[in-house]
C-alpha positions in Angstrom: 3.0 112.8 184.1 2.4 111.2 180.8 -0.9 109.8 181.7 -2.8 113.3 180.4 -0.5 113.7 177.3 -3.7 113.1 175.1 -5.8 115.7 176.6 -2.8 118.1 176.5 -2.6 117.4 172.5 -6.2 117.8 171.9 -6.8 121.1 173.6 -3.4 122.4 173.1 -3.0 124.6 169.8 0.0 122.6 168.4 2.9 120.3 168.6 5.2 123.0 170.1 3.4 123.9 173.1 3.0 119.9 174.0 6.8 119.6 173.9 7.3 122.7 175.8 5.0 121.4 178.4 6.7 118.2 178.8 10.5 119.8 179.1 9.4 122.4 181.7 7.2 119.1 183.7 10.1 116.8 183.2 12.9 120.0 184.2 10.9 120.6 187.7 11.0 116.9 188.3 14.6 116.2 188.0 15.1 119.8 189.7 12.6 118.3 192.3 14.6 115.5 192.3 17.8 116.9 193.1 17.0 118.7 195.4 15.4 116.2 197.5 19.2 114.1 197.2 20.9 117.2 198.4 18.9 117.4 201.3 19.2 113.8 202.2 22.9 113.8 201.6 23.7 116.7 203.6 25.6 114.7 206.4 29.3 114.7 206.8 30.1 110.8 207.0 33.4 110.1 209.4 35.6 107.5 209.1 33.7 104.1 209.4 30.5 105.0 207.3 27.5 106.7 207.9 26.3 104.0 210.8 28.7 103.9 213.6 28.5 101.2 216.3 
């Protein structure tokens, strides 16, 4: 994400629009992020844990 911060400071037209561009990347990420845990947690566990024998 940080790897084209240099090209987003030259051709951008200031200091604010570089910030704003890395909250907005960095909000969809954790959003992203998240998401992905809900989804992978979505499983009630019974008694015993999640891997029953």
């Amino acid at each position: 994400m940080y790897m084209r911060l240099g090209s987003v400071v030259g051709y951008s037209s200031g200091i604010f629009q570089v910030v704003l561009i890395i909250v907005f990347s960095h909000l969809i990420s954790v959003t992203t992020g998240l998401s992905v845990s809900s989804i992978a947690t979505d499983k009630k566990i019974d008694k015993g844990g999640f891997i029953t024998c």
